[in-house]
FIGU-943108 format. One line per field, with one value per atom (N, C-alpha, C): residue in one letter; atom name; x, y, z; residue number from 1. Coordinates in Angstrom, 3 decimals, decimal comma, always signed. Atoms other than C-alpha are relative to their C-alpha. Last residue first. Example, Ala and Ser with C-alpha at 12.3 -4.5 7.8 and 13.67 -1.06 7.14 Angstrom:
2
code = [S  S  S  A  A  A] $
site = [N  CA  C  N  CA  C] $
east = [-0,820  +13,670  -0,770  +0,890  +12,300  +0,900] $
north = [-1,190  -1,060  +1,090  -1,190  -4,500  +1,200] $
up = [-0,060  +7,140  +0,730  +0,000  +7,800  +0,000] $
pos = [2  2  2  1  1  1] $
//
This chain:
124
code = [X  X  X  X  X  X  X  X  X  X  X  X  X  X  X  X  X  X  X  X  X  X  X  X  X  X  X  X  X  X  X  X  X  X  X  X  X  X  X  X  X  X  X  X  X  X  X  X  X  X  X  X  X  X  X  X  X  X  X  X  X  X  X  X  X  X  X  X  X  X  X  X  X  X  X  X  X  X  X  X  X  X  X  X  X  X  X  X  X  X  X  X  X  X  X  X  X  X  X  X  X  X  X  X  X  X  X  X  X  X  X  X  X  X  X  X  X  X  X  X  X  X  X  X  X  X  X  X  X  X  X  X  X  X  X  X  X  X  X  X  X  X  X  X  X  X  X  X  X  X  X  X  X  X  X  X  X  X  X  X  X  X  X  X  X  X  X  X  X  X  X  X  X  X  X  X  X  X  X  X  X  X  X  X  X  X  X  X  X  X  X  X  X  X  X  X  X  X  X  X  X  X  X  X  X  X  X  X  X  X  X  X  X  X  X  X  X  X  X  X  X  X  X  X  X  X  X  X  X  X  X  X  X  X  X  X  X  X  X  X  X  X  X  X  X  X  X  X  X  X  X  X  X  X  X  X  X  X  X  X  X  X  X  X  X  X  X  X  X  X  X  X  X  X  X  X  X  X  X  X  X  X  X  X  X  X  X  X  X  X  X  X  X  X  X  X  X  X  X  X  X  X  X  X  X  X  X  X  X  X  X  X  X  X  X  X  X  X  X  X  X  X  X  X  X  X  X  X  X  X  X  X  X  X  X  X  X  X  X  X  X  X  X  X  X  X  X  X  X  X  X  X  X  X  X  X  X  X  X  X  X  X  X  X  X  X  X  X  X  X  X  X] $
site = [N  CA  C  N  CA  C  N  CA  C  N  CA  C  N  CA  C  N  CA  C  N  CA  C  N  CA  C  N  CA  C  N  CA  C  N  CA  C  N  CA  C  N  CA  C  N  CA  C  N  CA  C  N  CA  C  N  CA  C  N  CA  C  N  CA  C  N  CA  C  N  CA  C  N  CA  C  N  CA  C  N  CA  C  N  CA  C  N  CA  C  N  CA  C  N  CA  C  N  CA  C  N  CA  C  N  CA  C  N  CA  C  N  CA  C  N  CA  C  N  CA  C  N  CA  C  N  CA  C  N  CA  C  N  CA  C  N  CA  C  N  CA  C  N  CA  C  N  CA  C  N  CA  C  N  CA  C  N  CA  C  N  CA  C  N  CA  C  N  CA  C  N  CA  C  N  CA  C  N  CA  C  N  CA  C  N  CA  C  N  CA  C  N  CA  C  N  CA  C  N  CA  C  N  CA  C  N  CA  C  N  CA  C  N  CA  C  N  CA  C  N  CA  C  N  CA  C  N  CA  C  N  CA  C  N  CA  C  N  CA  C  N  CA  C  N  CA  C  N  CA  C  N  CA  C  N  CA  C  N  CA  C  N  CA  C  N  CA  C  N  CA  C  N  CA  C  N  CA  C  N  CA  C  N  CA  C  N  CA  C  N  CA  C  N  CA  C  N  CA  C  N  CA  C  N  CA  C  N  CA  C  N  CA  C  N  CA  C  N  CA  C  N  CA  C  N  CA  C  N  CA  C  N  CA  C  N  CA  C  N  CA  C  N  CA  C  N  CA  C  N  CA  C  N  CA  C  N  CA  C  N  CA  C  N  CA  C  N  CA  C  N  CA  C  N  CA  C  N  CA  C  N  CA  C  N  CA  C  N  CA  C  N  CA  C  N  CA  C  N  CA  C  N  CA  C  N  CA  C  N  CA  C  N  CA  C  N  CA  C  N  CA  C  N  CA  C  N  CA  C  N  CA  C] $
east = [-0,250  -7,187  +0,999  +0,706  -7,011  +0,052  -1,679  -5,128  -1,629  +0,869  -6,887  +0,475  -0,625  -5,168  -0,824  +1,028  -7,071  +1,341  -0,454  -4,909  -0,495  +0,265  -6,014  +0,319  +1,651  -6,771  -0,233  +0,057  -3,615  -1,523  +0,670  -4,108  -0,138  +0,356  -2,574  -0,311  +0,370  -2,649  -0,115  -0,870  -2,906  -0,159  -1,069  -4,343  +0,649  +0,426  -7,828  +1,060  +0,514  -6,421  -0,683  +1,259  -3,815  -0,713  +0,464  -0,401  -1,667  +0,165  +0,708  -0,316  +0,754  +0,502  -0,484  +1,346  +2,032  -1,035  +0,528  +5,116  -1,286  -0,482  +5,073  -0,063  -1,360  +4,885  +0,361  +0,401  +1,978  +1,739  -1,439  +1,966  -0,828  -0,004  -0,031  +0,607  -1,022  -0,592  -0,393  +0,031  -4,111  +1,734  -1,252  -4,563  +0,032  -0,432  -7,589  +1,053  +0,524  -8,117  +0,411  +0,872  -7,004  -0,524  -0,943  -4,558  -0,809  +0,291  -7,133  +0,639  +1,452  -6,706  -0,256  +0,746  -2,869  -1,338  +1,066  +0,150  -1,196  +0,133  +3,882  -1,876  -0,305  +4,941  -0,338  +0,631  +4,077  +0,516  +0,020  +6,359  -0,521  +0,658  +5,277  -0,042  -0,056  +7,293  -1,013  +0,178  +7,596  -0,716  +0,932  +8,549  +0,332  +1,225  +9,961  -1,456  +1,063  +12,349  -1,173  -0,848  +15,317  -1,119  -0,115  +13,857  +0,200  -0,770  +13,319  -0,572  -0,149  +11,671  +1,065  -1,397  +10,900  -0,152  +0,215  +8,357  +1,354  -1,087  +8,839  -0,492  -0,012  +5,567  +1,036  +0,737  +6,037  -0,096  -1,026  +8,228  -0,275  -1,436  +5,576  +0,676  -0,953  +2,379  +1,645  +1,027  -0,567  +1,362  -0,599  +1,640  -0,480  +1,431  +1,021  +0,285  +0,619  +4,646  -1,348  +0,871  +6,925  -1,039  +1,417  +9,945  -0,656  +1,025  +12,856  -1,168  -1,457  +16,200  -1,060  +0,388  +13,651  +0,692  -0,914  +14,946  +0,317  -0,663  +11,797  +1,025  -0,627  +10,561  +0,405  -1,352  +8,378  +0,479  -0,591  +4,981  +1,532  -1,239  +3,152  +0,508  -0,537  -0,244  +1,300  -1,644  -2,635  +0,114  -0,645  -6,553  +1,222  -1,404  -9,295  +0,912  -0,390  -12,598  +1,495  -1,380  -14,039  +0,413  +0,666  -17,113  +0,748  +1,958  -15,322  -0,712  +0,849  -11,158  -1,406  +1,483  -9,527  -0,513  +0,639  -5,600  -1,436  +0,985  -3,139  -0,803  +1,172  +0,539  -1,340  +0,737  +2,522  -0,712  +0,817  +4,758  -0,268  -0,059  +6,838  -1,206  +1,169  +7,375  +0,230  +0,014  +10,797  -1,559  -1,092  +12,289  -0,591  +0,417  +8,520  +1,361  -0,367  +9,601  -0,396  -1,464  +9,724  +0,896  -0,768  +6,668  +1,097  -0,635  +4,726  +0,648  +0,337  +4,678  +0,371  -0,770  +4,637  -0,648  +0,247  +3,387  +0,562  -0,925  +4,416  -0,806  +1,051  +2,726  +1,492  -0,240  +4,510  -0,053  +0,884  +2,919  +1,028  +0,218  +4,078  -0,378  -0,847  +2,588  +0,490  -1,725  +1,886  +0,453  -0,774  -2,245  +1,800  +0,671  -2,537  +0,708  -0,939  -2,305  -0,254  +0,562  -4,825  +1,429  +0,538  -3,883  -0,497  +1,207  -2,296  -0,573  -0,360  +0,869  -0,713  +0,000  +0,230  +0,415  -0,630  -0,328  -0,538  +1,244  -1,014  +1,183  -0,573  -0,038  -0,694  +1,403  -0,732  +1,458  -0,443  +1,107  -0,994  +0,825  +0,000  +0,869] $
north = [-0,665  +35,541  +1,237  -1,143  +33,497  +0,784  -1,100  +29,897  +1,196  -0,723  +27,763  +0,975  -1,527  +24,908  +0,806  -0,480  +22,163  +1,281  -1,640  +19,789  +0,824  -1,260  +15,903  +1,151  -0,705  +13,247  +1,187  -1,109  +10,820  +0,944  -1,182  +7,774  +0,861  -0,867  +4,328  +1,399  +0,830  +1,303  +0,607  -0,636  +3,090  -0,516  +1,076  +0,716  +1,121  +1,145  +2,361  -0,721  -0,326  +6,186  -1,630  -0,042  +5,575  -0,554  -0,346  +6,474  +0,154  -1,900  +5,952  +0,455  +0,651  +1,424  +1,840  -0,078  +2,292  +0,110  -0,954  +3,134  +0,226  -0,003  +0,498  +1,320  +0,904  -0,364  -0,305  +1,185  +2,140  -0,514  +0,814  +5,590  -1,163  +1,481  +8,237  -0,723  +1,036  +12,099  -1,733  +1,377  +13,923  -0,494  +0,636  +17,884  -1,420  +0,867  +19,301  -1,001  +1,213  +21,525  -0,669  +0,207  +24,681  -1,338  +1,292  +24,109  -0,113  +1,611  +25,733  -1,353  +0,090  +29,479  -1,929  -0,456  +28,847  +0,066  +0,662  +28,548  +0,781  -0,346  +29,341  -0,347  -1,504  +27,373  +0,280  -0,472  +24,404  +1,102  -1,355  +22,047  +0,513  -0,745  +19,059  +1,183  -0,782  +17,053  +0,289  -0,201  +13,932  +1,238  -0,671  +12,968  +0,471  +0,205  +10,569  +0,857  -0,953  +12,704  -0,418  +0,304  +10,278  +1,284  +0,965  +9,710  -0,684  -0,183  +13,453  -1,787  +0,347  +13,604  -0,188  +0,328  +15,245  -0,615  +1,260  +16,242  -0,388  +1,418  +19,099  -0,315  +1,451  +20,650  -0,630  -1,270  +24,028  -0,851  -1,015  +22,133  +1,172  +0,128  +19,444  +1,545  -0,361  +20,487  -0,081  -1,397  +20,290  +0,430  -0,587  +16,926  +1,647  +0,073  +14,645  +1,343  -1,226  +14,133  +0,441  +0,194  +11,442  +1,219  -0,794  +11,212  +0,388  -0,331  +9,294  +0,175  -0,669  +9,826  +0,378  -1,711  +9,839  +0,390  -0,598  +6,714  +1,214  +0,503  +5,155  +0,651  +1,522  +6,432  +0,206  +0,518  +9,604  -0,883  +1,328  +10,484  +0,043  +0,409  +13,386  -0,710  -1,317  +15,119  -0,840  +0,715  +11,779  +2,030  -0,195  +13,031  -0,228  -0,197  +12,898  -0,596  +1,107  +13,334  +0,025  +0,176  +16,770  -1,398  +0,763  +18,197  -0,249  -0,215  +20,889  -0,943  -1,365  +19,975  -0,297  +0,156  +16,742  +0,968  -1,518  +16,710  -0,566  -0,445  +13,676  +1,273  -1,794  +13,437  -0,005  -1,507  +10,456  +0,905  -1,001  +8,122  +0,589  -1,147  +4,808  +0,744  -0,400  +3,224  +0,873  +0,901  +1,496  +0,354  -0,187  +4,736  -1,235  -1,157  +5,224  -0,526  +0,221  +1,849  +0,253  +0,056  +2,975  -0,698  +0,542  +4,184  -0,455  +1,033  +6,805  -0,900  +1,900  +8,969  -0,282  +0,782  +12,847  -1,542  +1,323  +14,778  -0,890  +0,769  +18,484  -1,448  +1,004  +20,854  -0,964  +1,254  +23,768  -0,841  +0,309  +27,147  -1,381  +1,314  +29,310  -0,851  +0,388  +32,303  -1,290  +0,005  +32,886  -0,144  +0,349  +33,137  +0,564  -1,166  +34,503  -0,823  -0,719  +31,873  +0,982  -0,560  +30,233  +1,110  -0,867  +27,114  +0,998  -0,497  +23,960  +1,433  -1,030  +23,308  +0,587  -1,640  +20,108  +1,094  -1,240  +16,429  +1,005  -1,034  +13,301  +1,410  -0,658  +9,648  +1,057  -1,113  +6,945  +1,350  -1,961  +3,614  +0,858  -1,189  +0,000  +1,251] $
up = [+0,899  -16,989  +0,493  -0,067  -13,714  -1,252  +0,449  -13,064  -0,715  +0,583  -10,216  -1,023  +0,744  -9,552  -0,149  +0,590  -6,502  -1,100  -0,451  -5,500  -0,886  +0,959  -5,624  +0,585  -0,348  -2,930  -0,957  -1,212  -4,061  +0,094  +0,387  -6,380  +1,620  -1,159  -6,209  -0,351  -1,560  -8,359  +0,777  -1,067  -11,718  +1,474  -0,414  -14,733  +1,152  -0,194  -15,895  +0,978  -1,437  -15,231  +0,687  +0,497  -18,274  +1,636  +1,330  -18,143  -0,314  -0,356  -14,904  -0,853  -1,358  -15,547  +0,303  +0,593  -19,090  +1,345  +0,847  -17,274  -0,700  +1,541  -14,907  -0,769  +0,094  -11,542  -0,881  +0,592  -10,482  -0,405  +0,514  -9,040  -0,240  +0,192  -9,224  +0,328  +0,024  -8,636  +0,600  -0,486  -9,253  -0,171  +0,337  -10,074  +0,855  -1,260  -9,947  -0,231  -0,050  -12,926  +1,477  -1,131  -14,249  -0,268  -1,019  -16,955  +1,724  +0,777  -20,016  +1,317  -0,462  -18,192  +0,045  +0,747  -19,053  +0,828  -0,179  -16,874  -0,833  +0,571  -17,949  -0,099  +0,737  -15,875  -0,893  +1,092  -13,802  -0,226  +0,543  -12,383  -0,356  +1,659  -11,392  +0,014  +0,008  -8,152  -1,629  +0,796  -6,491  -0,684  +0,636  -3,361  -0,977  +0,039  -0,944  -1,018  -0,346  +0,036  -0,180  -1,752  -0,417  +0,741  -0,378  -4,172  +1,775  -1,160  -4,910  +0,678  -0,817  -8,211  +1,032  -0,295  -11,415  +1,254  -0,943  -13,959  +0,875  -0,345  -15,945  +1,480  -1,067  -17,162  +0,342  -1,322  -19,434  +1,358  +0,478  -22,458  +1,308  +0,028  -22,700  -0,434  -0,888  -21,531  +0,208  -0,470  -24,232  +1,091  +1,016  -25,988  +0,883  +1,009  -22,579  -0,956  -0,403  -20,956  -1,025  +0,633  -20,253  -0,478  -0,041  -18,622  -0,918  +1,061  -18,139  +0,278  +1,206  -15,677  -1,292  +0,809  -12,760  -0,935  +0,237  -11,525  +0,054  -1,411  -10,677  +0,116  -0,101  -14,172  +1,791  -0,322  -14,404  +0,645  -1,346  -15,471  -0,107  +0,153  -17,244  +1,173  +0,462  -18,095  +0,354  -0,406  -18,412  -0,024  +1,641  -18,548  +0,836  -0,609  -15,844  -1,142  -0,374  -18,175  +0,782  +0,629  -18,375  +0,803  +1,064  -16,510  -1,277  -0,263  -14,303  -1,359  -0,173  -14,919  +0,031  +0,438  -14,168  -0,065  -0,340  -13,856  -0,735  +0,712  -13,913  +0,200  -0,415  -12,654  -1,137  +0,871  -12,687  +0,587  -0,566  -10,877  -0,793  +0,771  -11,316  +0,069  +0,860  -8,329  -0,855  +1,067  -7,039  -0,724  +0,998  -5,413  -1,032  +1,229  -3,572  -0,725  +1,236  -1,536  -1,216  -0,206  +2,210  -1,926  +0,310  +2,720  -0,059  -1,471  +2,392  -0,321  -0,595  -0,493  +1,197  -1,074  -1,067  +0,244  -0,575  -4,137  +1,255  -0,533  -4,926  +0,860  -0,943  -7,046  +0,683  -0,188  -8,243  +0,572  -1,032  -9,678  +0,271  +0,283  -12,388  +1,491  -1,614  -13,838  +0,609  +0,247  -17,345  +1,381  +0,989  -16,040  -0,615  +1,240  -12,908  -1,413  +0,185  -9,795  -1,439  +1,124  -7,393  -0,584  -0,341  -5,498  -1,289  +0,712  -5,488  +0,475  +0,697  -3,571  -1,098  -0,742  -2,141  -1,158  +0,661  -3,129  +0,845  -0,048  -0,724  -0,788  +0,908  -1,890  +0,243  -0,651  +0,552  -0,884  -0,088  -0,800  +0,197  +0,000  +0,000  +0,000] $
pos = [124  124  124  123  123  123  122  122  122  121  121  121  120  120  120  119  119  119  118  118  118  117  117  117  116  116  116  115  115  115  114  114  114  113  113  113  112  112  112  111  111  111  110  110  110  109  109  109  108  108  108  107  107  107  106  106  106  105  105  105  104  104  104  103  103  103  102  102  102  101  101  101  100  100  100  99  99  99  98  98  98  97  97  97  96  96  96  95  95  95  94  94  94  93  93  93  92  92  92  91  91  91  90  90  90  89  89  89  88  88  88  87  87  87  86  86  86  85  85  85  84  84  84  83  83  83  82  82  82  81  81  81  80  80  80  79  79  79  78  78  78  77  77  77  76  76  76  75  75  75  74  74  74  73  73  73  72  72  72  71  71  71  70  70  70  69  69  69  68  68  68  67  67  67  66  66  66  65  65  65  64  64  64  63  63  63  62  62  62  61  61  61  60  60  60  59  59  59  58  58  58  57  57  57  56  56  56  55  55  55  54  54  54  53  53  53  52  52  52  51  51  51  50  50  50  49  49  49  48  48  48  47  47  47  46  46  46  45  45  45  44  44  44  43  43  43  42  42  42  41  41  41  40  40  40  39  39  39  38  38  38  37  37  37  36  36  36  35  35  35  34  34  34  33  33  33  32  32  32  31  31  31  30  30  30  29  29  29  28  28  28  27  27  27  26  26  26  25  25  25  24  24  24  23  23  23  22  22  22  21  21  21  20  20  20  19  19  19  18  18  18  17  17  17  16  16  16  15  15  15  14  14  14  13  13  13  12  12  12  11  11  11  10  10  10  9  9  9  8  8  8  7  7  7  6  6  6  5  5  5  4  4  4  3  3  3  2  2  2  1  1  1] $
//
């Protein structure tokens, strides 16, 4: 069992940047691989980007690459999503994952654990 709670949600002005931060329990976050989803107001929960056990590779849904790095702190237990450069469109409730595969953080059918969500709010 893992317990996965994000932070650092809130309200920010569009182009601004914001950065969530995930924390595991545990003692064997270094062997999960981890993502980040987001669900906005009547909208399906959608991939935005995962990273390996390692954190050397990373993944990233086409809408956020280049504004989203993904990253992690192995001896911290936690896992990180950058945002920058934030749009109206990136509001949403933000969800971190893990699972024991890459495909496994990828898609919302196959993820073995799921944190309580962090609310973004980004502002014209």
């Amino acid at each position: 069992q893992v317990q996965l709670v994000e932070s650092g949600g809130g309200l920010v002005q569009a182009g601004g940047s914001l950065r969530l931060s995930c924390a595991a329990s545990g003692r064997t976050f270094g062997s999960y691989h981890m993502g980040w989803f987001r669900q906005a107001p009547g909208k399906e929960r959608e991939f935005v980007g995962s990273i390996s056990p390692s954190g050397y590779d990373t993944y990233y849904t086409d809408s956020v690459k280049g504004r989203f790095p993904i990253s992690r702190d192995n001896a911290k237990n936690t896992v990180y999503l950058q945002m920058n450069s934030l749009k109206p469109e990136d509001a949403a409730v933000y969800y971190c994952a893990a699972g024991s595969s890459i495909a496994a953080v990828r898609s919302i059918s196959t993820v073995a654990y799921w944190g309580q969500g962090t609310q973004v709010t980004v502002s014209s």
